[in-house]
Kinemage of the C-alpha trace (Angstrom):
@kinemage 1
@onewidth
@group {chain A} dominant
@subgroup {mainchain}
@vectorlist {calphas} color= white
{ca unk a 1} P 4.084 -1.145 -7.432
{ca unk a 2} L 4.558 0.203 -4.014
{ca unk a 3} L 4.885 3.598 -2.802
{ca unk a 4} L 6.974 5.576 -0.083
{ca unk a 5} L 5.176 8.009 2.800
{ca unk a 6} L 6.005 10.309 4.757
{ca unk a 7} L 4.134 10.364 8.074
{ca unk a 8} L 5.790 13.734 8.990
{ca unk a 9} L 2.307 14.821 10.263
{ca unk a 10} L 1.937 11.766 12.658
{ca unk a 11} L 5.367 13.044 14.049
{ca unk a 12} L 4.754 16.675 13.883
{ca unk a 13} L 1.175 16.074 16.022
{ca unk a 14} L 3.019 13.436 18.314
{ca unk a 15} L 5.661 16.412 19.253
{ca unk a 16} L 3.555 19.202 19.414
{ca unk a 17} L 6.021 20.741 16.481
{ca unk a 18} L 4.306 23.824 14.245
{ca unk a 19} L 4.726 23.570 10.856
{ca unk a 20} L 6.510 26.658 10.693
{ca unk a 21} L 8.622 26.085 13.420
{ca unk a 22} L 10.078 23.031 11.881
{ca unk a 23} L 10.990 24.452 8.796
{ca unk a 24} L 12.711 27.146 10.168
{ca unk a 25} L 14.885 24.655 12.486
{ca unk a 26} L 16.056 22.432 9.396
{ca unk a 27} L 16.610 25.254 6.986
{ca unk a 28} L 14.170 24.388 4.667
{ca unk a 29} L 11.188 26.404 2.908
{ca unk a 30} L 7.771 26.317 4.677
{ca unk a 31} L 6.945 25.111 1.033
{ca unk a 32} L 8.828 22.763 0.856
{ca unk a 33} L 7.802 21.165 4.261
{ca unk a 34} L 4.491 21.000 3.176
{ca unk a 35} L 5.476 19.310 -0.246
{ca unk a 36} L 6.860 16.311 2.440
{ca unk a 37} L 4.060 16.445 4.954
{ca unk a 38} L 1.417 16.201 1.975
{ca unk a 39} L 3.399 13.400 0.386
{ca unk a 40} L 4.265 15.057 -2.695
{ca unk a 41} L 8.116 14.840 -2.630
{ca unk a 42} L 9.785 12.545 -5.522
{ca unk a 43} L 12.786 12.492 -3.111
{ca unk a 44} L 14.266 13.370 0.308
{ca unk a 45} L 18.105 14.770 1.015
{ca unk a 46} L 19.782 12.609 3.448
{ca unk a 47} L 20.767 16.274 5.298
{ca unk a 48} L 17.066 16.877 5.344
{ca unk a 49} L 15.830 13.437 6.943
{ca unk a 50} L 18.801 14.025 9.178
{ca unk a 51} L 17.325 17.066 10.466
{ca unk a 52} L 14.200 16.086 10.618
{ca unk a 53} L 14.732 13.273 12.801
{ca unk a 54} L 17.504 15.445 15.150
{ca unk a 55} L 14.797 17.819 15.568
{ca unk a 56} L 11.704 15.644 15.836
{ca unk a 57} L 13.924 13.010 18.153
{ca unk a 58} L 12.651 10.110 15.801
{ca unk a 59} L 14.482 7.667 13.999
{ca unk a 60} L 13.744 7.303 10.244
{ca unk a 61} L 11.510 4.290 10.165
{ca unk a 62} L 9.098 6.179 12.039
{ca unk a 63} L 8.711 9.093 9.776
{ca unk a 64} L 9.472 6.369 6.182
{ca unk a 65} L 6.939 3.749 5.439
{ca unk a 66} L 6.435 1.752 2.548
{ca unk a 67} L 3.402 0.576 1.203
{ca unk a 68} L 3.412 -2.393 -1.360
{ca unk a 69} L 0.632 -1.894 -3.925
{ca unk a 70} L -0.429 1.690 -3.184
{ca unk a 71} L 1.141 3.534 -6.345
{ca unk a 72} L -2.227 5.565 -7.763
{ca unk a 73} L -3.949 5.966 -4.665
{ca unk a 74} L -4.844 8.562 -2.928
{ca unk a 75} L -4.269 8.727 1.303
{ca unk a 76} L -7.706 7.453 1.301
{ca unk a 77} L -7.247 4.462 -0.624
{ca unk a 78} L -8.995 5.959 -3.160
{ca unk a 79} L -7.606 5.729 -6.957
């Protein structure tokens, strides 16, 4: 079974975009950023991958990736 991540931190790094600054910009909790940046989220709000891509200027593929047989594993590959 595969597994769905969420390379917000690749983005965030890639834009120069604090943490904090994000969250505030797509009305969401700091918490709750950090729940999708440490790839802990069971889902995603279409209104919330909207705004992250408006304000990060990305598309969704390049914050989304799946990864086929990864479902246990830590970001390491550990399991």
């Amino acid at each position: 079974m595969g597994r769905i991540y969420v390379n917000l931190n690749v983005m965030m790094a890639k834009r120069g975009m604090p943490a904090g600054t994000l969250a505030e910009r797509i009305g969401i909790t700091p918490a709750n950023l950090s729940i999708l940046k440490n790839n802990k989220a069971k889902a995603i709000r279409f209104s919330t991958l909207e705004a992250l891509c408006r304000e990060l200027d990305c598309q969704p593929a390049e914050l989304l990736e799946y990864r086929p047989g990864d479902a246990g594993r830590t970001e390491d590959g550990e399991a």
